[in-house]
C-alpha positions as CSV (number, residue, x, y, z in Angstrom):
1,X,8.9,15.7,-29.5
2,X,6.2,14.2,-31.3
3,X,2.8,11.9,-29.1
4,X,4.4,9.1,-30.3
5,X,7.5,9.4,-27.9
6,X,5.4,10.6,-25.6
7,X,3.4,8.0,-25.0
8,X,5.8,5.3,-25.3
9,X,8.3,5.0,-22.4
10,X,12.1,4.7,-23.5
11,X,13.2,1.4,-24.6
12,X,15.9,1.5,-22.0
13,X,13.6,2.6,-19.0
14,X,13.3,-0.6,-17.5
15,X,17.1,-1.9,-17.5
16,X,17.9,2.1,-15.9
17,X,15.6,1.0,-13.3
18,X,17.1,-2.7,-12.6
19,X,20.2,0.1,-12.3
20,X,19.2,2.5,-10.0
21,X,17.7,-0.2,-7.4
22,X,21.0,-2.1,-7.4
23,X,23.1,1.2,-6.9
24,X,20.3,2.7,-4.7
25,X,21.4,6.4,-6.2
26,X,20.1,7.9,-8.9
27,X,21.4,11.0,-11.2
28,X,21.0,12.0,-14.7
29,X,24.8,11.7,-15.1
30,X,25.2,8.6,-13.8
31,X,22.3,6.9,-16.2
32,X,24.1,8.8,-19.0
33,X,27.3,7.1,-18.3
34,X,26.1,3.7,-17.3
35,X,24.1,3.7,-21.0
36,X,26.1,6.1,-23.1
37,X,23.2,8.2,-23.4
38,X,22.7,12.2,-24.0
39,X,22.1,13.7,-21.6
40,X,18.6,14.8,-22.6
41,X,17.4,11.3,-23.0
42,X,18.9,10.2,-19.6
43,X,16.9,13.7,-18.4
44,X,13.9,12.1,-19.8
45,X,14.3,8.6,-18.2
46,X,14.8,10.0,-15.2
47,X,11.4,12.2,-15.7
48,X,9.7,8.7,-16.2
49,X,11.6,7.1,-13.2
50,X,9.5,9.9,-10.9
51,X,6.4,9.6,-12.9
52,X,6.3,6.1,-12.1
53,X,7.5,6.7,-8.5
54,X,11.1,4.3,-8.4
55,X,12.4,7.7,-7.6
56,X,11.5,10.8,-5.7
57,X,11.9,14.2,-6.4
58,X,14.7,16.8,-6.9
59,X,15.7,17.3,-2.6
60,X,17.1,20.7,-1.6
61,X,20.6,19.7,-2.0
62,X,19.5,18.7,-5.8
63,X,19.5,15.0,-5.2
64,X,16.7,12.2,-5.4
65,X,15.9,9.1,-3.4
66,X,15.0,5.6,-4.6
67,X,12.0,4.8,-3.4
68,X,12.1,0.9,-4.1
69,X,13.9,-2.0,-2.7
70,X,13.5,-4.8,-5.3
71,X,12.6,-5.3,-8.8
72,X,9.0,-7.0,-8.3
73,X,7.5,-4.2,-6.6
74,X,9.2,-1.7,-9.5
75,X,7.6,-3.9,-12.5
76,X,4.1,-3.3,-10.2
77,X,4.8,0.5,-10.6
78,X,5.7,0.3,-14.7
79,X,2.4,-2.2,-15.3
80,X,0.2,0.4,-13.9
81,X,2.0,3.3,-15.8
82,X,2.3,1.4,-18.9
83,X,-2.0,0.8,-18.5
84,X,-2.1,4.2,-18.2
85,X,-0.7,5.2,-21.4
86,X,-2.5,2.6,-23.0
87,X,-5.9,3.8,-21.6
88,X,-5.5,7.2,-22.7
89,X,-7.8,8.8,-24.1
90,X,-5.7,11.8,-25.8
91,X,-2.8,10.7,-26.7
92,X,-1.5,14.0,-27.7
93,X,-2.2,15.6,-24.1
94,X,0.5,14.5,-22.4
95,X,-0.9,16.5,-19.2
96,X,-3.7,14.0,-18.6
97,X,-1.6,10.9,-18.8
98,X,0.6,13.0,-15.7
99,X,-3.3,13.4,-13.7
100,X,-4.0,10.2,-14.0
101,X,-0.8,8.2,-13.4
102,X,-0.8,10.7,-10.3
103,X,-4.0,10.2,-9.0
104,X,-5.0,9.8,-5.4
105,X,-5.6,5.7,-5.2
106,X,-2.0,5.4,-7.5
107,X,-0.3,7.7,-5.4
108,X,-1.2,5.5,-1.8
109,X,-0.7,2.3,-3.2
110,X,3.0,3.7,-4.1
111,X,3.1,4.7,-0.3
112,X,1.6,1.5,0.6
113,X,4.5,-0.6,-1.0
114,X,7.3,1.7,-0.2
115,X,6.2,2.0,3.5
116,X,5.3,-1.7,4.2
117,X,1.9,-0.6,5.4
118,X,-2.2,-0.2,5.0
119,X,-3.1,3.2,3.7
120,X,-6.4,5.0,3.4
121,X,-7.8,7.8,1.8
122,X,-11.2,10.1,0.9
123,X,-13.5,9.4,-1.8
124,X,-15.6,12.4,-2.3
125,X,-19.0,10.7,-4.4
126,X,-20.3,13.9,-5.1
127,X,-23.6,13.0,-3.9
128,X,-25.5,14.2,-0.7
129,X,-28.0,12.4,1.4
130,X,-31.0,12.8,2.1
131,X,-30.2,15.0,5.0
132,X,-28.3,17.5,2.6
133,X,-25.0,16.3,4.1
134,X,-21.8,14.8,1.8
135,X,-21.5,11.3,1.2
136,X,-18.1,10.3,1.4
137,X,-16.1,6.5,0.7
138,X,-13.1,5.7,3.3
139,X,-10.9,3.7,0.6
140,X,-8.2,1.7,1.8
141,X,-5.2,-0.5,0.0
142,X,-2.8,-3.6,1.9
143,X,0.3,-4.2,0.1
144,X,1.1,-7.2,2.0
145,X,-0.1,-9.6,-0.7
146,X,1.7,-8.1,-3.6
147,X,5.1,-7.6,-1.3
148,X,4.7,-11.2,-0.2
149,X,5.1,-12.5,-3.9
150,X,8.4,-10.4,-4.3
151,X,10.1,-12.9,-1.4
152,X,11.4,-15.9,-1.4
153,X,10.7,-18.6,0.1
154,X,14.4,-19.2,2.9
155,X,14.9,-23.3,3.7
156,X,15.4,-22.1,7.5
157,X,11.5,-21.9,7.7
158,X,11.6,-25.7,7.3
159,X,12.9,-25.7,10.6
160,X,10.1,-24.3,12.5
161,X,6.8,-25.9,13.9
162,X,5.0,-27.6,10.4
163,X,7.7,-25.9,8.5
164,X,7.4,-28.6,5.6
165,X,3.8,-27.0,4.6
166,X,5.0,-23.0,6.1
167,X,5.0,-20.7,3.5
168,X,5.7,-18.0,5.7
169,X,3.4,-16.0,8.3
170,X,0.6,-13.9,8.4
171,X,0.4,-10.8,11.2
172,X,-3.1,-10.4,12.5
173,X,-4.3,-7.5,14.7
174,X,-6.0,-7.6,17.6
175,X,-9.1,-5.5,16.3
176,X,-10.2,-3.2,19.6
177,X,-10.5,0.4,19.4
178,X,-7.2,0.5,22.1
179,X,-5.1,-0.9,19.7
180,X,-2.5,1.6,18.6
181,X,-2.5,3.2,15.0
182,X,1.2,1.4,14.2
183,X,-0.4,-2.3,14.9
184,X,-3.1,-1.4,13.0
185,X,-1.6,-1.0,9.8
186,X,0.0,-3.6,9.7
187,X,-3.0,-6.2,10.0
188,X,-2.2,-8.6,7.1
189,X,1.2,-8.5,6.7
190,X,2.9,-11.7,4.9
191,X,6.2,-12.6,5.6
192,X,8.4,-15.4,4.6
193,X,10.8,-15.8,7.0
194,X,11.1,-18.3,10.3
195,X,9.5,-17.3,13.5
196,X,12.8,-15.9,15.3
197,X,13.5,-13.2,12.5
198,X,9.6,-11.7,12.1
199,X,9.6,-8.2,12.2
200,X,8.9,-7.1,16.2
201,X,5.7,-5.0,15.4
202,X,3.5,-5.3,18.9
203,X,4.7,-3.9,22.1
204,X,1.8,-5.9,24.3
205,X,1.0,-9.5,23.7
206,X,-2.5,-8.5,23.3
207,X,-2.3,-6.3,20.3
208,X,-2.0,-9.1,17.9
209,X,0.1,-12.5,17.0
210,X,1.9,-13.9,14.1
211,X,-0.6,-16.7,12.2
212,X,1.4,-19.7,10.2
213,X,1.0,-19.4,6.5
214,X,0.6,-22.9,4.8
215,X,1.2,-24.0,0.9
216,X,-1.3,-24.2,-1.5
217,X,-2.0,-27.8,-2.2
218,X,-1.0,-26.9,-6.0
219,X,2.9,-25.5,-4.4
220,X,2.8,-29.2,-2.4
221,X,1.7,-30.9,-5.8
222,X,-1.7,-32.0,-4.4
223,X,-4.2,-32.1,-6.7
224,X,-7.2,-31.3,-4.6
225,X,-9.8,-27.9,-4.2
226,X,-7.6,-25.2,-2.0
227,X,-9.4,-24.6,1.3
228,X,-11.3,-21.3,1.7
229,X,-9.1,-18.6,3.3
230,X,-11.1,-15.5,4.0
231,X,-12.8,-16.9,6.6
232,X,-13.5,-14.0,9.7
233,X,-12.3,-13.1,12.7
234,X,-13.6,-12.1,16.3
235,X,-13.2,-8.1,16.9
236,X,-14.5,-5.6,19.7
237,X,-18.4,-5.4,17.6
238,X,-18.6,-9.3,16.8
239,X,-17.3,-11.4,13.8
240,X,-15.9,-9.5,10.9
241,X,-13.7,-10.3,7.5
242,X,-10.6,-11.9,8.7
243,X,-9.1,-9.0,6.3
244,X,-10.6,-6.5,8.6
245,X,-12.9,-5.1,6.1
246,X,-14.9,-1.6,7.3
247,X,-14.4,-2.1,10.8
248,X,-10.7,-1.9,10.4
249,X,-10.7,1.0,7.7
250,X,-12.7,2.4,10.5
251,X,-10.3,2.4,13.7
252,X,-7.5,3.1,11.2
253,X,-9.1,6.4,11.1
254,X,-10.2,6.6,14.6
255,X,-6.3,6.1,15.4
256,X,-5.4,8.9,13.3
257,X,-7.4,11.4,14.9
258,X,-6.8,10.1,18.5
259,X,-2.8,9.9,18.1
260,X,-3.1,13.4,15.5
261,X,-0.7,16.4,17.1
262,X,-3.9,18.4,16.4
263,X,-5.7,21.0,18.3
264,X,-9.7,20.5,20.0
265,X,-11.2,21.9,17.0
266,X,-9.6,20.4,14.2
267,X,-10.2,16.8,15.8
268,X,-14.0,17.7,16.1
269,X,-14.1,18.7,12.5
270,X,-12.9,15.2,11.6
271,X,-14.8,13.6,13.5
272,X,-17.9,15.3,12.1
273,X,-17.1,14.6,8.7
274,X,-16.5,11.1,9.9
275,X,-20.1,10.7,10.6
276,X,-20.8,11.0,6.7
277,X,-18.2,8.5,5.7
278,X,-19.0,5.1,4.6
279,X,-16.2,2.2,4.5
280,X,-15.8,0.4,0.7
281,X,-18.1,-2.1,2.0
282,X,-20.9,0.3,2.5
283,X,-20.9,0.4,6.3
284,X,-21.7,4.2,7.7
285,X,-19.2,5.2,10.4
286,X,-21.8,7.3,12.5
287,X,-22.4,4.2,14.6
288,X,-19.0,3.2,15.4
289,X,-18.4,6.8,15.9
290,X,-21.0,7.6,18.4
291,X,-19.3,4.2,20.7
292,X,-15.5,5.5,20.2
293,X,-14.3,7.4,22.9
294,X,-11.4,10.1,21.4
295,X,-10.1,11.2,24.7
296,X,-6.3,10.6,24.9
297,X,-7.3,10.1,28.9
């Protein structure tokens, strides 16, 4: 196989996916005979559907999952594969187009969509302080805004309170260090659908409420300057980004470690390396950390 195939995804990649997501089963056989294909090249479609992560890999009973729902969220997945080939660098190293398709930040914004939920993950900066100790970055990703795009918009939301300017509703989190992990992660979330049919994600009435989501003045065919929607909200330290921002990113990771299955030891060791973590927004955690109690008591 010469770089040129390699770098250039199959001409019939994108219609196999359309496939797969309607079926919701996926085999090498089955996109051979769907496409009247060789096997080898269905082989090799498959191979990209993993890559990209529509599918998962090879189970012990030799069969894969699909890991997407809808289309939208799949052409998300292709975009960010196709920029990778694009981007790189050696195009006849097909080995480094693999690393970076499959690197840490594109690997949990994939679990992001296909779980329906916040993620975050460890930036090492490879760079110390002036203490000696590693400087790491708490990274997060919400897929709530790109997920939101792939709905539509149902006429049954016109039936509910101001439904003529609803677009849909927005879940917001009660942001205190007792709120549970599972609420958490779910600050953000968009959903078009009427009140009665939201997804049931607090247990308490005080871990967090559903928020209408109105039109833009553009989608109502007003010509006038959209108002300004980040805005903040109230939380347990005082007025933060209504998206949560650090402090969030923060108790997300507190929650882990409280709710872990993990032994004494291995929860002190993440709390110490918490105290060298920073959130994206450049806030150190060592303050929040020294005011969060981690008893399960």
């Amino acid at each position: 196989m010469n770089s040129e195939e390699i770098n250039e995804p199959d001409p019939l990649l994108r219609d196999a996916i359309e496939y797969v997501i309607e079926k919701q089963r996926v085999s090498i056989s089955g996109v051979q005979r769907q496409f009247r294909i060789a096997y080898s090249r269905a082989a090799n479609i498959i191979k990209e559907m993993e890559a990209i992560g529509i599918i998962s890999e090879c189970n012990h009973n030799n069969s894969r999952d699909v890991l997407i729902l809808d289309n939208l969220s799949a052409d998300l997945l292709i975009d960010e594969y196709l920029e990778v080939l694009q981007n790189s660098e050696n195009k006849n190293e097909p080995d480094s187009i693999n690393d970076d398709f499959s690197s840490v930040e594109n690997q949990m914004k994939r679990e992001a969509i296909i779980n329906k939920r916040i993620v975050i993950w460890l930036h090492d900066t490879g760079q110390d302080s002036d203490d000696g100790t590693r400087i790491y970055i708490l990274k997060s990703y919400s897929p709530f805004e790109h997920l939101f795009n792939t709905q539509r918009r149902p006429s049954s939301i016109d039936n509910d309170p101001g439904g003529d300017v609803l677009e849909g509703y927005r879940f917001s989190a009660t942001m205190q260090t007792r709120t549970p992990l599972r609420v958490l992660i779910q600050h953000g979330r968009l959903e078009k659908k009427p009140l009665h049919k939201l997804p049931k994600i607090i247990r308490s009435e005080w871990e967090g409420i559903w928020i209408p989501h109105t039109r833009s003045w553009k989608d109502m065919g007003i010509d006038m300057k959209e108002w300004n929607t980040e805005g903040s909200m109230a939380s347990q330290i005082g007025q933060i980004p209504s998206n949560g921002g650090d402090y969030l990113r923060f108790l997300i990771f507190a929650r882990n470690i409280k709710e872990a299955k993990a032994s004494s030891e291995e929860k002190r060791n993440m709390i110490n390396l918490g105290r060298c973590m920073y959130g994206e927004e450049g806030t150190p955690f060592k303050d929040f950390i020294e005011d969060y109690n981690f008893s399960n008591k």
